[in-house]
N, C-alpha and C positions, 0 to 999 in steps of 0.2 A: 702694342709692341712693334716695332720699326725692324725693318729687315736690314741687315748690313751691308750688304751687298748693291742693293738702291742708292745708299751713302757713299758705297766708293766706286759708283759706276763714274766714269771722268767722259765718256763717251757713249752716246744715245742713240738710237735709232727709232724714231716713232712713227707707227705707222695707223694711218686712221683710213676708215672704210668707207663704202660708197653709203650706205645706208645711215652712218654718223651724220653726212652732210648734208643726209634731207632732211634733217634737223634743226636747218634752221642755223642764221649766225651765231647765236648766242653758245651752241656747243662748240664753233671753230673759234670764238672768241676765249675760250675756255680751256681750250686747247694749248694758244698761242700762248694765252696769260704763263700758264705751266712751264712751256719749254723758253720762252724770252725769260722765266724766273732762274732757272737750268743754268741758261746761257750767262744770266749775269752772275751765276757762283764760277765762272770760266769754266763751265761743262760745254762740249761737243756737241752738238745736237743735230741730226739730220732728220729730216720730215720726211717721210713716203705716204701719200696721199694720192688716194682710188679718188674717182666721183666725175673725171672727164665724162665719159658716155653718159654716164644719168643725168647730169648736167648742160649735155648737149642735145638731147632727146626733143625735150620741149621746144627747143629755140629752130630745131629742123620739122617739127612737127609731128615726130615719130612717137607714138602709143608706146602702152605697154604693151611685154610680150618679149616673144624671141627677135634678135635681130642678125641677117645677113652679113656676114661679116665686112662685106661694103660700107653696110648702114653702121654696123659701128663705129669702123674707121672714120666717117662721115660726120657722126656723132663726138667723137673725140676730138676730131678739128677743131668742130665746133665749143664743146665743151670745154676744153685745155686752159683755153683764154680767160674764161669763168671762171674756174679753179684756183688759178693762180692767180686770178685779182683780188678773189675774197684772201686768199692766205695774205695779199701784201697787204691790204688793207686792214687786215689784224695784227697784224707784225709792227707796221707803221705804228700804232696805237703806243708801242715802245720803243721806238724809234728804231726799230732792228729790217733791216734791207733784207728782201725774200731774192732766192736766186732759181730760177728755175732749171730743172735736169732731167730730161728722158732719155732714159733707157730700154735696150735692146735686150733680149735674152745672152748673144755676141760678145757683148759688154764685158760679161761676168764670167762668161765664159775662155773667151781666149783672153790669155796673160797679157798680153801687146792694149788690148781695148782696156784690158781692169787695171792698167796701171796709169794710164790716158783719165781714166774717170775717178780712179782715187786721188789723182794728182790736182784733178779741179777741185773734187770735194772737197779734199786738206787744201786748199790755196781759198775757196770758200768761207770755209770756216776761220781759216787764219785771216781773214778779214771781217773777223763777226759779222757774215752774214747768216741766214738760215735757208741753207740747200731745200727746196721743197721737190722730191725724185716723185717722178710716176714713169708706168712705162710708155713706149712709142706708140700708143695704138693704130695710131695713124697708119705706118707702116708696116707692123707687129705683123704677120698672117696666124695662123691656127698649128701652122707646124716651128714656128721662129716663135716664141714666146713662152715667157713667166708662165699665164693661165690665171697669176691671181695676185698681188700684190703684197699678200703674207710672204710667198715662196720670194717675191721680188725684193722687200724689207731684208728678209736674211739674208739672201745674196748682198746685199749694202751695207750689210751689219758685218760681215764677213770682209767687205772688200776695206774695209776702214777700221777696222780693227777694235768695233765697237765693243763694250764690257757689256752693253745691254739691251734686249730690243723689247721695245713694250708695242704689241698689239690691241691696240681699243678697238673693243666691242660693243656689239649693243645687246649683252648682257653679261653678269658681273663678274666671268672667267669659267675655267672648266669644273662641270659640276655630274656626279655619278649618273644621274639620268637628266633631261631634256629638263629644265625648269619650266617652258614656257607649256607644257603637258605633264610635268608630275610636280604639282605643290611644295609637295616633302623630298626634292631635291638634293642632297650634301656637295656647298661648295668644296672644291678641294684645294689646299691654299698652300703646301708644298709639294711640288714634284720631285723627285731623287732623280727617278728614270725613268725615261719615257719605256712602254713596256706594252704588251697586248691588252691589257686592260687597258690601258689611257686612249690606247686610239680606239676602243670598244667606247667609251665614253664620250668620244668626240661625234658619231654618228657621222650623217651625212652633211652635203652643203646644206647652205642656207636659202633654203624651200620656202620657210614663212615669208618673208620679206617684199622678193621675189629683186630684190635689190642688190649688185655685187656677184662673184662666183665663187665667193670661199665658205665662209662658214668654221664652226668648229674645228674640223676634218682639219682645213686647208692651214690653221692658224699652228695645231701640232706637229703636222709636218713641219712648217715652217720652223717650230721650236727645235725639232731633234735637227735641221740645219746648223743653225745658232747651238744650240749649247754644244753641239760637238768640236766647235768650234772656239767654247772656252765664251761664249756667248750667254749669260741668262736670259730668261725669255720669261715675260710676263705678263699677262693677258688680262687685260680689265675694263671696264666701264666707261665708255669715253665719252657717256654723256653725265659722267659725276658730276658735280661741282670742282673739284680739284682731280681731274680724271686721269693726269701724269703723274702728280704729288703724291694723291694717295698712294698712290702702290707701296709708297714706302713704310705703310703699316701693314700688316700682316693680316689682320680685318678684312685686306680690301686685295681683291680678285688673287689671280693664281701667278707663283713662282714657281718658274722651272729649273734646276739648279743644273749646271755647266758639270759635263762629263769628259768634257776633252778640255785643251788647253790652244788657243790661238799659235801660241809656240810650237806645238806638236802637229795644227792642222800644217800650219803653214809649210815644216820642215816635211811634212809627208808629200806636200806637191813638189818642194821643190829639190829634195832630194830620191823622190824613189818616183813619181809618177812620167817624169819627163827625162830623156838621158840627154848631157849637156851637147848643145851642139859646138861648142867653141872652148875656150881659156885663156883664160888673163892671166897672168903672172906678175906679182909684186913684189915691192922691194919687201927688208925687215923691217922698217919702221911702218908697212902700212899693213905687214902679216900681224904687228904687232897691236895696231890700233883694231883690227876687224879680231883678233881673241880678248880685246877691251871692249868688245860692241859697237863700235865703230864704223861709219858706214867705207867702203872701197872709194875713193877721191883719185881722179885722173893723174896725179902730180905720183904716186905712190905707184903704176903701175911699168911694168919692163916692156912686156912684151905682148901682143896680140894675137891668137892661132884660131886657124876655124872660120868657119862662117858662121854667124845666129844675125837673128834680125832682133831688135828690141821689144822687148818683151821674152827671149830664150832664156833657157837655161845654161848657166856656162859653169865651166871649171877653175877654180880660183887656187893656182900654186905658190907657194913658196918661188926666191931666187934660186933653190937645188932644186926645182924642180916636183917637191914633193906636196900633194893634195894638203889644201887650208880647210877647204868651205867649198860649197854651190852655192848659185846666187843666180837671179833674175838680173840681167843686162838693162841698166837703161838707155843704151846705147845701142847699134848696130855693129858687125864688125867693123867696118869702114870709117863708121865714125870714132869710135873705139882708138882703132890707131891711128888720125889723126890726131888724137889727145891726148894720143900715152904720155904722161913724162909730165902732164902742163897743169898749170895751176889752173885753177877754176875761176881767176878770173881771165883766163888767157882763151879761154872757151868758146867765148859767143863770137870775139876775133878769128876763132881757127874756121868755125863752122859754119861762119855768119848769120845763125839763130842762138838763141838762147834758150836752155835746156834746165832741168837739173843739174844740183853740183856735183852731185854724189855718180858714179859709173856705173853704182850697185850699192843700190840702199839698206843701210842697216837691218829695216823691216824684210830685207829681199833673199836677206844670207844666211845660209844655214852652216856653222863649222863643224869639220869633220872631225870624228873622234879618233882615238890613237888606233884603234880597229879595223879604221876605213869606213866606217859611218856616220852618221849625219848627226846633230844635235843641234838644236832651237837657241 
């Protein structure tokens, strides 16, 4: 039985572990096969793959064991370059171009970074290539970072507005007790809610291994990110034979089912956690295309007020003055009202760089309801 939700994901976030990639090519071969199969039904597909440091380990000389956080930055230089030559040269195999993208904790966190890096990712993908994100370990320290590359996957499932993030493991999803210590095991193969039992069932990291820092633990957090977010999150095998595909039977490893909505995460940051530092004001033909879904285009706006830098939150009125919408700025003020008024192709002449068309993206706006509150 095939899960429906796997069929109308249009957007993917995959994320494989350090322990997957000592595995051996033939599971990153297996991998690639999956998500270049994805790509050519024109699904979205972003890779997040761990395996830097363990892969750098040998080539510095470093044992097993704990490492200084030097030595793993060390290790990750080293490693990075490995990583990302084996994903091109499984890519290549379908003639699909790899792009590589590290990320910071920073990133995902401040508005200005995450709009910066989803603007690559979308410009990526819209040139069928396959984003392959891991984090910066290089520069990462202990107090500026993910910690694990589950928590990093969701933040990038989040930040692209994925329908779905599949977590491969190396073993076949979340199961009542420890497989790998109780025989008689029950996978569990729908989640509603994640809830105190489920993270009782996740236990601790991943101590067998001795490979990677996540584990169980780390993969359900990462879910209750994602699905609150209107994200499914699926956890399975990723050294199957078909270790992406299958998910889409029921059979095969665990679905998490989405408790929020991307529309409601999104309108909660951008309408209640941040308060606008600025306002733009539009004509009626462009109040009119942003209550059509519409993104805010320079050509439709009056007026400028405020200060924000890009990436802020601003206020978007009517010509009387009266609240439309919030929105995230892709512009500064400054640059802002150099453009009010101008068509988008009049832009890259006002600014002398080339930007976004949009002033404040579709994805960015939240309109305000007759109440004075926000809606997705």
């Amino acid at each position: 039985m095939t899960r429906p939700g796997f069929d109308a994901a249009r957007c993917i976030v995959v994320k494989v572990g350090s322990s997957l990639l000592q595995s051996g090519p033939s599971v990153i071969d297996a991998i690639a096969d999956d998500i270049a199969s994805l790509a050519g039904q024109n699904r979205r597909v972003v890779l997040v793959s761990s395996g830097a440091v363990a892969l750098g380990r040998p080539r510095l000389g470093l044992g097993a064991g704990s490492l200084t956080l030097e030595q793993k930055q060390a290790a990750a230089a080293a490693g990075q370059p490995v990583l990302i030559g084996e994903w091109e040269r499984a890519f290549a195999r379908h003639g699909r171009p790899t792009a590589q993208a590290l990320l910071t904790l920073d990133v995902t966190e401040s508005r200005r970074h995450w709009l910066n890096a989803r603007a690559t990712l979308n410009t990526l993908l819209d040139l069928g290539a396959v984003p392959v994100v891991n984090e910066n370990d290089t520069i990462a320290t202990d107090e500026i970072r993910y910690g694990d590359n589950d928590r990093l996957a969701a933040r990038v499932a989040q930040l692209i507005g994925a329908d779905l993030l599949v977590l491969l493991s190396d073993i076949d999803g979340l199961f009542d007790h420890d497989p790998r210590t109780h025989p008689g095991a029950r996978r569990i193969g729908e989640i509603e809610r994640i809830d105190a039992a489920i993270h009782a069932m996740a236990g601790g990291a991943n101590t067998e291994t001795g490979v990677g820092t996540g584990g169980m633990r780390s993969k359900i957090l990462a879910a209750e990110i994602a699905t609150a977010s209107g994200c499914a999150t699926a956890i399975g095998p990723g050294a199957a034979a078909r270790p992406v595909l299958g998910l889409a039977q029921q059979e095969c490893g665990s679905w998490f089912h989405p408790t929020g909505s991307a529309v409601s995460a999104r309108a909660a940051w951008i309408a209640g956690a941040h308060s606008p530092n600025g306002e733009i004001r539009i004509d009626a033909g462009a109040a009119s295309a942003l209550q059509a879904g519409k993104s805010l285009l320079p050509v439709g706006t009056i007026a400028i007020e405020g200060h924000f830098e890009r990436g802020d939150a601003v206020r978007i009125t009517g010509p009387d003055g009266a609240a439309i919408a919030r929105g995230v700025s892709g512009y500064n003020a400054s640059e802002a009202r150099r453009i009010c008024g101008c068509k988008s192709s009049e832009v890259e002449a006002l600014l002398g760089y080339r930007r976004a068309a949009a002033l404040v993206h579709a994805d960015d706006i939240v309109l305000a309801t007759p109440g004075g509150g926000a809606r997705g």
